[in-house]
N, C-alpha and C positions, 0 to 999 in steps of 0.2 A: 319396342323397337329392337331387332335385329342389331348384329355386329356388322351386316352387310350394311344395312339401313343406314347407319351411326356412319361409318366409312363414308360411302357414297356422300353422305352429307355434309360431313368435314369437308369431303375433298370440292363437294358442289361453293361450300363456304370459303375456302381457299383459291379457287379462279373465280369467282364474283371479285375478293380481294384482288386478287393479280390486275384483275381487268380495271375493279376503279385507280388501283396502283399505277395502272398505266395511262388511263386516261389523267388521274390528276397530273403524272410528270407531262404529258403531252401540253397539258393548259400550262404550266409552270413554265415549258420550253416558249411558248406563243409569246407569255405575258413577258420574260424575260428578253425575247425577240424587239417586242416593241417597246420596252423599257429600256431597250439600246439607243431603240431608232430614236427615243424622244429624246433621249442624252445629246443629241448631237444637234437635233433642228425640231421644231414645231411648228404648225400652222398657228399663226396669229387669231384667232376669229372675234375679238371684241374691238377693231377697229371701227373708225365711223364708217357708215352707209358709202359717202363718197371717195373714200379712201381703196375701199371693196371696190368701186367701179370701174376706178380711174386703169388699172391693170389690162381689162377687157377694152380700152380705149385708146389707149399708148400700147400697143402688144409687146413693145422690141424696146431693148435698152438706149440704142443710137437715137432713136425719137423719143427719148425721155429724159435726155440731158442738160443741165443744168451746169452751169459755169462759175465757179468763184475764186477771186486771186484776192491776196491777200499779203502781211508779211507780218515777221517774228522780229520783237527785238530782242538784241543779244545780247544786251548786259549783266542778266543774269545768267543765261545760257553759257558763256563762254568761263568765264568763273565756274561752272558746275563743273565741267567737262574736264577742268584742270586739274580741279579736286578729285575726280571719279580717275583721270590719266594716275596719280600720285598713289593712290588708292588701289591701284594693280589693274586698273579696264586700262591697260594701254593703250590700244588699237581704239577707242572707243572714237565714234564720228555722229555727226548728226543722225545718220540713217537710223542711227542704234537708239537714240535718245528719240526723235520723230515717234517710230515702232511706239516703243514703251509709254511716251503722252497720248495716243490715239488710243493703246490699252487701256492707261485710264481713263482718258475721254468716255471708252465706250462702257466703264466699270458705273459711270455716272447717265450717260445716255444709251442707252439699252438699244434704239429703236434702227440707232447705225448701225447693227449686226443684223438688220434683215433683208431679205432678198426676196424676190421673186419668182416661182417658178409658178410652172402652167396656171398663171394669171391670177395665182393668191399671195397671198404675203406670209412671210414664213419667218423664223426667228433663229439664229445659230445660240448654243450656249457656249465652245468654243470659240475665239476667236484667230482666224484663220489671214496671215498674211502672207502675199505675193511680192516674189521679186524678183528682178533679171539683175543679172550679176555676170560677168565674164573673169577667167581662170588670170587673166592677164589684160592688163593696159593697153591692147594692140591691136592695130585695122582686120589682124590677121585671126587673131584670139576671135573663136567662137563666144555667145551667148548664149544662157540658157535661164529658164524660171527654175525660183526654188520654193518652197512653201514650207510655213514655219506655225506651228499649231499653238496657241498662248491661250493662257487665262485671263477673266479680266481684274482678277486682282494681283498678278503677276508685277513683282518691283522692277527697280532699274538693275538689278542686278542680276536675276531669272530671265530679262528679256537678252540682256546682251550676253550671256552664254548660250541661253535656245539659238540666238540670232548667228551667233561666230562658230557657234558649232555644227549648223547646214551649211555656212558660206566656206569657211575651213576641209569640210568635209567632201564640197564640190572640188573645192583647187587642189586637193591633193588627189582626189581620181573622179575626174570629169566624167559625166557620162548621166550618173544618177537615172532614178526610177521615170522622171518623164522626159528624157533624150532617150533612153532604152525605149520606153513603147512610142515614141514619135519615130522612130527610126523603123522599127520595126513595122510599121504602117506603112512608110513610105516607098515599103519596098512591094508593094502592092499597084496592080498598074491603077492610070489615075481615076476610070472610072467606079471601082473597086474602094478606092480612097474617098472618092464625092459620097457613096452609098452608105459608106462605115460611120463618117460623119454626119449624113442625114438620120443613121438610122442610132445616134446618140444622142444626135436635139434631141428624137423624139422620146428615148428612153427618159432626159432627162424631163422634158414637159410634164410624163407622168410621174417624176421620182421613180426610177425603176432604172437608173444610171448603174453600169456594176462599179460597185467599190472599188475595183482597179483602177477604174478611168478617174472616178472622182476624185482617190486618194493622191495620185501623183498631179491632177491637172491644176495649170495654176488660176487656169478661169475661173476654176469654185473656188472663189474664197469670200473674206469680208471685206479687208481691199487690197488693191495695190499700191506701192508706194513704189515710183524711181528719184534718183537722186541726177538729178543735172547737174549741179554741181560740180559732182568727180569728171566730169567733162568740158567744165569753167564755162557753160552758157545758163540763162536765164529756161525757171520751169517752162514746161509745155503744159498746153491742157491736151490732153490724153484721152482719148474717145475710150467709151465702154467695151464690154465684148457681148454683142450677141447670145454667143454661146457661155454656157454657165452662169453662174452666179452674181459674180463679183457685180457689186453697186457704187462699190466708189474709188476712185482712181488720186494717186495723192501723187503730186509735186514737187520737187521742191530744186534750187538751182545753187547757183555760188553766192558766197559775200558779197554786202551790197552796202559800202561805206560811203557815208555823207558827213559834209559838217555843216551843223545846224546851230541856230543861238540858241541859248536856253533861258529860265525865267529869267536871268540877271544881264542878259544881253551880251552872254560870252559865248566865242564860237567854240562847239564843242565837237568833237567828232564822236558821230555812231554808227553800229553797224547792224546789217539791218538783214534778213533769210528771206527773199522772195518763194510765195508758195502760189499752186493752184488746185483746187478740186474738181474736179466732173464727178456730179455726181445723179445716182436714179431718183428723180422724184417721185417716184412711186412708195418708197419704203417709208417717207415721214412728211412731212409738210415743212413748208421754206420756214416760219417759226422755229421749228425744232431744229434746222439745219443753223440758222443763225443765232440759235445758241447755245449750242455747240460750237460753233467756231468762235464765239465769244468765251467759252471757258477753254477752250483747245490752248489759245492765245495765253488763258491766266495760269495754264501749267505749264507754261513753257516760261512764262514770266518768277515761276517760282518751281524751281526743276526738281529741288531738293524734296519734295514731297513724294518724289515717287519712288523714294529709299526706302516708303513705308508702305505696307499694304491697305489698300484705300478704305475708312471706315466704314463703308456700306458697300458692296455692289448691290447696283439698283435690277430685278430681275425686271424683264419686258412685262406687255400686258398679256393676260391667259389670249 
């Protein structure tokens, strides 16, 4: 063999190399692609047969709701809050403590972090909450949604700085990533407006939403949560959103002080957090919702546990 020969052949040896060089990084960038996508949501598929169905039979959120009011008592609750004020959460309030027990709730019930899209069932590994919040106490003071990204082993202490640091962050310049793109939409005439928003159901139906829309919107999430309270009337139950994600809608209102006997037959006063859910039954069956609200209840009843990070999160099913 020739020095031509020998050459040619090095160099035929060296672009074979290049080319699998380049095909392995192409596969790497793919597998790396959808090792994002599953970081953040999964399709469910080992649900039961009827669970499968029920999605292609209920299509829409509003015809799949489910009602439940309930209440917290506060005698351990308010004793935490005292402790946690003393402790440097100054500002801390139920909404902040609410967040954080639903975090662990959902650190132990997995199945409350899934949603629906184009008629499968799917699973977040984030846990993603919504909230409207206004810069000011006043008729005049706009509203706006915020969305706050959490883990579900996340303490009481990781929830209420994630949480004070989007609320803080809106009041001191208003506007944020979804008043900027709602605004900027709106300046579109109306028919232009109905088309943009049809033509995002649809994206989202297929999962094919752009990250833009998704990232700022507060409809995708896992749920929402308002405080009635801060406006001294009793919770609402709160209809779903069609559009996006969100399956479950959380409540809660003002102090609710009564005085009751107790086993010795002394009047005792207590006080007591009316709450409500609307929630999708599509995502779990009324079982699984009822208890969960039974242990919702037992961590609220003991607050102090969620100073620690919870000893298992339970993962959903494949």
């Amino acid at each position: 063999m020739g020095k031509k020969d020998i050459d040619e052949k090095v160099k035929t040896e060296e672009t074979g190399a290049e080319q699998a060089g380049e095909e392995k990084t192409g596969k790497e960038k793919v597998k790396k692609k959808r090792a994002k996508k599953e970081k953040e949501f999964r399709r469910v598929k080992t649900i039961p047969p009827m669970a499968a169905v029920v999605p292609f039979i209920m299509v829409n959120r509003t015809g799949s709701q489910n009602f439940m009011r309930d209440y917290f008592d506060l005698d351990k609750l308010e004793p935490y809050m005292k402790e946690k004020q003393a402790e440097g959460m100054t500002n801390i309030s139920f909404m902040h403590v609410m967040i954080a027990a639903y975090v662990r709730l959902v650190a132990q019930r997995p199945a409350l972090n899934r949603f629906i899209r184009g008629q499968r069932v799917w699973t977040r590994k984030h846990i993603e909450v919504s909230l409207s919040i206004k810069k000011e106490m006043t008729l005049e003071s706009p509203d706006t949604c915020v969305k706050i990204i959490l883990t579900p082993d996340m303490t009481m202490q990781e929830v209420y700085d994630a949480v004070n640091k989007e609320i803080v962050d809106y009041r001191n310049a208003p506007g944020g990533d979804f008043d900027n793109v709602a605004a900027a939409i709106t300046h579109f005439p109306a028919l232009f407006f109905k088309w943009f928003v049809h033509t995002m159901k649809t994206l989202d139906y297929f999962g094919l939403m752009p990250k833009l829309i998704a990232r700022v919107s507060p409809f995708h999430c896992s749920y929402f949560i308002t405080s009635m309270g801060s406006l001294g009337v009793p919770p609402i139950y709160h209809h779903l959103y069609d559009f996006g994600t969100c399956p479950v809608f959380f409540s809660f209102g003002t102090k609710r002080r009564v005085y009751e006997l107790d086993s010795e037959g002394k009047v005792k006063k207590k006080q007591y957090l009316d709450f409500t859910f609307v929630l999708d039954e599509r995502i779990c069956d009324g079982y699984y919702y009822a208890s969960s609200l039974r242990m919702l209840k037992m961590i609220v009843r003991n607050p102090w546990q969620l100073d620690e990070r919870p000893a298992e999160v339970i993962p959903d099913i494949p």
